[in-house]
PyMOL CGO cylinders between C-alpha atoms (Angstrom):
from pymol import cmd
from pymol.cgo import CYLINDER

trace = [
    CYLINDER, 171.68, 66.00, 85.59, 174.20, 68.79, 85.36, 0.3, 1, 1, 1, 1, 1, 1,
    CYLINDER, 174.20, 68.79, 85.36, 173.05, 72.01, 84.70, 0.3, 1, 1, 1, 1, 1, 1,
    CYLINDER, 173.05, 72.01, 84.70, 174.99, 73.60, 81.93, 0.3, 1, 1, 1, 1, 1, 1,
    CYLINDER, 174.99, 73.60, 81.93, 176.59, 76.99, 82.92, 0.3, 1, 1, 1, 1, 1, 1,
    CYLINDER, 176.59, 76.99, 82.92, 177.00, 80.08, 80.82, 0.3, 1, 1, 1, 1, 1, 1,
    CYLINDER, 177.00, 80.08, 80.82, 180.32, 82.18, 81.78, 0.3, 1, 1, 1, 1, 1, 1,
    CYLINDER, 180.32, 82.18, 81.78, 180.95, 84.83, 79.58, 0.3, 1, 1, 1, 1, 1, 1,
    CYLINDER, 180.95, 84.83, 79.58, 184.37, 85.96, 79.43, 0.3, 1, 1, 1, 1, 1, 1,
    CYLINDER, 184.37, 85.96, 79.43, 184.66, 89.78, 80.41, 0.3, 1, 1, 1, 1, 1, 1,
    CYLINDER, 184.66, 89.78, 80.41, 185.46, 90.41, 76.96, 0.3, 1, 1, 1, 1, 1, 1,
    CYLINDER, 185.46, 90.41, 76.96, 182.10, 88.87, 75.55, 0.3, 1, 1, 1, 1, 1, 1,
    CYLINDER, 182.10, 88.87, 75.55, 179.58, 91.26, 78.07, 0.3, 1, 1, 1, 1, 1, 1,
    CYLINDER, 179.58, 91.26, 78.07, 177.25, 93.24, 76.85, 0.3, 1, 1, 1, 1, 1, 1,
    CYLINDER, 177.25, 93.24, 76.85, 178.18, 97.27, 76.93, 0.3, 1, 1, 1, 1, 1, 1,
    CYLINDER, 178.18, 97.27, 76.93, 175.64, 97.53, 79.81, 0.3, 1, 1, 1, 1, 1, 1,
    CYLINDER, 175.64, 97.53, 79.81, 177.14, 94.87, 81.86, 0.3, 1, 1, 1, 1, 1, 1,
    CYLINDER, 177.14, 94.87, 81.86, 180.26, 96.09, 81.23, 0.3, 1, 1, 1, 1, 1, 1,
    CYLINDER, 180.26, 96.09, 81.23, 179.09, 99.64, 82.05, 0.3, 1, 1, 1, 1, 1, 1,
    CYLINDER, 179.09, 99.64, 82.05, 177.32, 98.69, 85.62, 0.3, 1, 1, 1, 1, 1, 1,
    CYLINDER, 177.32, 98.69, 85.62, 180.69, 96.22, 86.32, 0.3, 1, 1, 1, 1, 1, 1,
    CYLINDER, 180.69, 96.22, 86.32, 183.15, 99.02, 85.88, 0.3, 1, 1, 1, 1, 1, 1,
    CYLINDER, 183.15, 99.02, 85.88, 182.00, 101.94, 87.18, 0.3, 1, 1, 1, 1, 1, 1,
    CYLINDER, 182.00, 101.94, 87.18, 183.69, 101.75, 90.07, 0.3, 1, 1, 1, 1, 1, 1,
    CYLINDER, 183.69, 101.75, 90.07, 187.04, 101.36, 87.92, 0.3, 1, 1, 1, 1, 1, 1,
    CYLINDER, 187.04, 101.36, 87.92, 185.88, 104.67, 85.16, 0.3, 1, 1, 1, 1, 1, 1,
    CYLINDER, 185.88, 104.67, 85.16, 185.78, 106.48, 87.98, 0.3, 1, 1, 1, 1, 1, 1,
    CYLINDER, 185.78, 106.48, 87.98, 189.21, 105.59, 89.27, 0.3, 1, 1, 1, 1, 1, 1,
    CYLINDER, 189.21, 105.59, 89.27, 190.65, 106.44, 86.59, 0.3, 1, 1, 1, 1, 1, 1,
    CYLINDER, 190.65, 106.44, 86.59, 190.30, 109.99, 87.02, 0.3, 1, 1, 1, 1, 1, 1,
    CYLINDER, 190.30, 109.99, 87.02, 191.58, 109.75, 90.11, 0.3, 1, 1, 1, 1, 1, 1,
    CYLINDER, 191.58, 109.75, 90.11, 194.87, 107.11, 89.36, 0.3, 1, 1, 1, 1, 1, 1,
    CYLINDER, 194.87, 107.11, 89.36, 194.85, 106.68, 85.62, 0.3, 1, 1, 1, 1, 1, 1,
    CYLINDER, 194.85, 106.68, 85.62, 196.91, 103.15, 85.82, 0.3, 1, 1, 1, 1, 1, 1,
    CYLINDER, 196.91, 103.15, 85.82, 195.10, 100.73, 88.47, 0.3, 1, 1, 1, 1, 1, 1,
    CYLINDER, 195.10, 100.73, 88.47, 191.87, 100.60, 85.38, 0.3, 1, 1, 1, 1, 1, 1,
    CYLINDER, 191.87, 100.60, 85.38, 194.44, 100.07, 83.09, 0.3, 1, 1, 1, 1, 1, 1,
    CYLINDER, 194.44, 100.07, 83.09, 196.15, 96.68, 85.05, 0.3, 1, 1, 1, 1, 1, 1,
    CYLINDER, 196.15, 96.68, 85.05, 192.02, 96.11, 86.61, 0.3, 1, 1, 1, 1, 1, 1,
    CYLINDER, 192.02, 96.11, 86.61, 190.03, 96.25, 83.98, 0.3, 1, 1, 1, 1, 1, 1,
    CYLINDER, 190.03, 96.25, 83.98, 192.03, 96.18, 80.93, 0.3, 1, 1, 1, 1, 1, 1,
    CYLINDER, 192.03, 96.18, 80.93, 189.01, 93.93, 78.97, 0.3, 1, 1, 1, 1, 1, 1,
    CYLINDER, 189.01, 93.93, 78.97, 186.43, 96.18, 79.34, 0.3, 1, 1, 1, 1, 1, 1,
    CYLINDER, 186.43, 96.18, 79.34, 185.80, 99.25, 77.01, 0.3, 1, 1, 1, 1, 1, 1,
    CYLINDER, 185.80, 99.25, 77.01, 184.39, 101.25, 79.20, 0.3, 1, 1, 1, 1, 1, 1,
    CYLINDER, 184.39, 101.25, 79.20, 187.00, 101.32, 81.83, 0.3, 1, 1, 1, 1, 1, 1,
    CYLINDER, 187.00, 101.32, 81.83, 189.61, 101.82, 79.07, 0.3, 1, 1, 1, 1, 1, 1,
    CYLINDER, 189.61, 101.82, 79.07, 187.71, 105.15, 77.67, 0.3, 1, 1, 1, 1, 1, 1,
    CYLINDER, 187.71, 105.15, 77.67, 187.63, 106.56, 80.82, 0.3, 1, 1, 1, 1, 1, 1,
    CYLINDER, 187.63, 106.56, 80.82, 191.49, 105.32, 81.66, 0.3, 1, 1, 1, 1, 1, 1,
    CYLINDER, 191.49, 105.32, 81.66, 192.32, 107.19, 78.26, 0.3, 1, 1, 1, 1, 1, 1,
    CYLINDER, 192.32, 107.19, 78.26, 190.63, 110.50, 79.47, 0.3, 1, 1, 1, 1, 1, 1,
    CYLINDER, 190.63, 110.50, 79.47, 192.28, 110.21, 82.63, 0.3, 1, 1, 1, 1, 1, 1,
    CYLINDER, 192.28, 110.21, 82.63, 195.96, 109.45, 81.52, 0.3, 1, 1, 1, 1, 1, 1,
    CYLINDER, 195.96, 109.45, 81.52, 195.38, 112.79, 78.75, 0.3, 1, 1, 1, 1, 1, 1,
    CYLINDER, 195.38, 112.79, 78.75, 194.20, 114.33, 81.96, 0.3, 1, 1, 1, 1, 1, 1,
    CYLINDER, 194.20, 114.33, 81.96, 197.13, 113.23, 83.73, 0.3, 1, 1, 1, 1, 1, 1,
    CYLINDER, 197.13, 113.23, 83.73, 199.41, 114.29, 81.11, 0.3, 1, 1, 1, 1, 1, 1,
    CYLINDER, 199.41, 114.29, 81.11, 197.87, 118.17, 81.00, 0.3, 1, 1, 1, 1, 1, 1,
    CYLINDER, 197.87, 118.17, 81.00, 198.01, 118.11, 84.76, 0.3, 1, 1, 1, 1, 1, 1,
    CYLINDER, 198.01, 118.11, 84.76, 202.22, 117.61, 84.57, 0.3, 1, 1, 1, 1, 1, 1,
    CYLINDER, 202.22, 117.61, 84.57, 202.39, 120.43, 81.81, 0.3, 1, 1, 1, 1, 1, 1,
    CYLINDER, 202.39, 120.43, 81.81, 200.52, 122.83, 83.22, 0.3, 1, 1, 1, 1, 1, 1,
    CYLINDER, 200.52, 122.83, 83.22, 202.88, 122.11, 86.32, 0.3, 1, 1, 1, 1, 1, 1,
    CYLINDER, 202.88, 122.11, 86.32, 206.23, 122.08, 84.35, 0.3, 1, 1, 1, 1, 1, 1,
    CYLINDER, 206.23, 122.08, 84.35, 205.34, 125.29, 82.54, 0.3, 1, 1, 1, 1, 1, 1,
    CYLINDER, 205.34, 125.29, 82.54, 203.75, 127.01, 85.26, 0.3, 1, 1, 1, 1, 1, 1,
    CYLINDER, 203.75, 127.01, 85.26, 206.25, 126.42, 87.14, 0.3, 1, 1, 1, 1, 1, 1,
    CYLINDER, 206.25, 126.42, 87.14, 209.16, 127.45, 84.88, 0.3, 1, 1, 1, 1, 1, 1,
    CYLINDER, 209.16, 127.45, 84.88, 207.53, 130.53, 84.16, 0.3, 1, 1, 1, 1, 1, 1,
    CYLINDER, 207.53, 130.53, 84.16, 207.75, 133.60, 87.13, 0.3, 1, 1, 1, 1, 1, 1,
    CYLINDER, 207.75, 133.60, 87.13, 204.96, 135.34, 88.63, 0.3, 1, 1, 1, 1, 1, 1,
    CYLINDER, 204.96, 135.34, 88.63, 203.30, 134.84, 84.96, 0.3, 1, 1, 1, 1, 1, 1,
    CYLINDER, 203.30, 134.84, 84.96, 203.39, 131.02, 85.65, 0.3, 1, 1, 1, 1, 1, 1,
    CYLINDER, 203.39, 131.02, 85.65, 203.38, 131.03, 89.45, 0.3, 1, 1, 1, 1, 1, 1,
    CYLINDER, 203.38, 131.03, 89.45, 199.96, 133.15, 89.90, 0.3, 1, 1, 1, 1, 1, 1,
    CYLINDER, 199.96, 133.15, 89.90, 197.94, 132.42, 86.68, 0.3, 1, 1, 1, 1, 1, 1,
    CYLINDER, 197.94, 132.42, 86.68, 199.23, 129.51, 84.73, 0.3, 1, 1, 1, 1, 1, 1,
    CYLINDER, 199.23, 129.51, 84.73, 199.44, 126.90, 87.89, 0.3, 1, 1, 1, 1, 1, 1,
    CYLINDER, 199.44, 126.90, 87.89, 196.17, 128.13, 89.47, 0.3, 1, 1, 1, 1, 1, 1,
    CYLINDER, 196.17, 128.13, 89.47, 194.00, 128.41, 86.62, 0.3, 1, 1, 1, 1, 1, 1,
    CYLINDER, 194.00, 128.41, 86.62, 195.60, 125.38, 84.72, 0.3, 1, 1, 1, 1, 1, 1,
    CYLINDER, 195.60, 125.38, 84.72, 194.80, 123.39, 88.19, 0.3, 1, 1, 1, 1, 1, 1,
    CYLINDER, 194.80, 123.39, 88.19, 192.02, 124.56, 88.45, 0.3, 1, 1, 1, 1, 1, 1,
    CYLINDER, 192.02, 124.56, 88.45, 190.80, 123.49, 84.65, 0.3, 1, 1, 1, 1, 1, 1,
    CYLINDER, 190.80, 123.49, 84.65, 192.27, 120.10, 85.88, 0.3, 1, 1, 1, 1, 1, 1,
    CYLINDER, 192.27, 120.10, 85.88, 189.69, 119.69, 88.87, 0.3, 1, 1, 1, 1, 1, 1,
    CYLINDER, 189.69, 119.69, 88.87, 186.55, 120.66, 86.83, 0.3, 1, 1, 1, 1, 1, 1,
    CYLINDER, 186.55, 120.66, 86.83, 187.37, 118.52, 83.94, 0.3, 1, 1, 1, 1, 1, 1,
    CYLINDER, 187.37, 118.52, 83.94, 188.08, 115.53, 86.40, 0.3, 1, 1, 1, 1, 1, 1,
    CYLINDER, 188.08, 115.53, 86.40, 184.86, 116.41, 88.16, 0.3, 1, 1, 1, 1, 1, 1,
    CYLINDER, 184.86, 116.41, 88.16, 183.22, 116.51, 85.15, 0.3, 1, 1, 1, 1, 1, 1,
    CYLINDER, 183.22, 116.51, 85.15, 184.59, 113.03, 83.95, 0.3, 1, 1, 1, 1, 1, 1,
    CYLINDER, 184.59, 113.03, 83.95, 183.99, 111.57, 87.18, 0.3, 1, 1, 1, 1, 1, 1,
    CYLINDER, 183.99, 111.57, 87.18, 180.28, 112.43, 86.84, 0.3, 1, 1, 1, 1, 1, 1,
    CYLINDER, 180.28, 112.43, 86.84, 180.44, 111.06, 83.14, 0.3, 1, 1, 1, 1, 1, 1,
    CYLINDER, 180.44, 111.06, 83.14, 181.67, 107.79, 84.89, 0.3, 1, 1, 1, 1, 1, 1,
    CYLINDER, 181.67, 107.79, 84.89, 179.28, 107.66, 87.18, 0.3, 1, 1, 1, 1, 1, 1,
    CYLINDER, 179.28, 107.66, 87.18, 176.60, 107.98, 84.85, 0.3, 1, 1, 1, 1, 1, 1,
    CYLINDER, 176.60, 107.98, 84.85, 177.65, 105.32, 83.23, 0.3, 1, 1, 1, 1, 1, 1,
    CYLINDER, 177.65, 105.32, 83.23, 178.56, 107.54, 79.35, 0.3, 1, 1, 1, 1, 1, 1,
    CYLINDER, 178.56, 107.54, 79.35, 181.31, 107.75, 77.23, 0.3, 1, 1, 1, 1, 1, 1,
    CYLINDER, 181.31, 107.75, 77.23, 181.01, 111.27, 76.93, 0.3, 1, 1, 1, 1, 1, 1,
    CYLINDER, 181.01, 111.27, 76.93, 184.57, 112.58, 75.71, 0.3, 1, 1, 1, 1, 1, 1,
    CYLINDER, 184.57, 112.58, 75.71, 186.32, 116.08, 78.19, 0.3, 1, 1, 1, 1, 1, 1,
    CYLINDER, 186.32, 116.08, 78.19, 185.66, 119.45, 76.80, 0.3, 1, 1, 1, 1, 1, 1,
    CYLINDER, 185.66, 119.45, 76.80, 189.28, 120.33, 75.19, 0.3, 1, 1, 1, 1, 1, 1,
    CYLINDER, 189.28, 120.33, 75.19, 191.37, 117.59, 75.87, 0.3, 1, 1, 1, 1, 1, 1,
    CYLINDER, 191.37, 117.59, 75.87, 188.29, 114.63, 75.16, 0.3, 1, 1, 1, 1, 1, 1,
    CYLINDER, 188.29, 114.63, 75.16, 189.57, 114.00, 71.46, 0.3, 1, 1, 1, 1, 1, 1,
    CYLINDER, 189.57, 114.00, 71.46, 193.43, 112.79, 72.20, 0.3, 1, 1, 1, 1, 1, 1,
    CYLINDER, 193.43, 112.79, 72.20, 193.28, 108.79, 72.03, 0.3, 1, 1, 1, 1, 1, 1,
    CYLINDER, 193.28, 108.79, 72.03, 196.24, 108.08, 73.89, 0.3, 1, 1, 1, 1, 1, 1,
    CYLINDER, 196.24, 108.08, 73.89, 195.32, 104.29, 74.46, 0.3, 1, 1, 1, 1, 1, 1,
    CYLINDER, 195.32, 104.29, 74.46, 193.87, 101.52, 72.15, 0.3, 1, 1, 1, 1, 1, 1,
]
cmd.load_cgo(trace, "trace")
């Protein structure tokens, strides 16, 4: 007799498998937005927290850009408090991640970049 095998299809799992699968790859994201995006792209959870990490991404460069285009103004309060709002809100998601919730950034949490 052949014993009849249930695969589900990552696209099928429940939210807590999918949860406890991709932590790993929620928490990347903070750290390199795309590899959850090319890894993971069928689970939801990996995909929230690549969406909070390419927004993050995205205020990292303009705080940069601005800061940096900006003298003395830009140079000694824009670049190290913008950075430094960048680090505690990636901390902060990275802990989110890690708990395993979908718990949107303070400030930037609301853009929906990806679908």
């Amino acid at each position: 007799m052949e014993e009849q095998r249930t695969e589900q299809v990552p696209h099928q799992l429940s939210e807590k498998e999918d949860i406890e699968k991709n932590k790993g790859m929620a928490i990347l994201a903070y750290i390199i937005f795309l590899i959850p995006l090319l890894a993971a792209k069928d689970s939801k959870f990996a995909m929230y927290h690549a969406n909070q990490g390419l927004v993050l991404f995205l205020l990292a460069v303009v705080v940069n850009v601005v800061g940096g285009m900006i003298p003395f103004i830009g140079w000694f309060i824009i670049l190290p408090l913008g950075n430094l709002l960048v680090i505690v809100l990636a901390i902060l998601g990275i802990i989110n991640a890690a708990k395993g919730e979908t718990k949107p950034l303070p400030l930037i949490g609301g853009f929906k970049l990806l679908s």
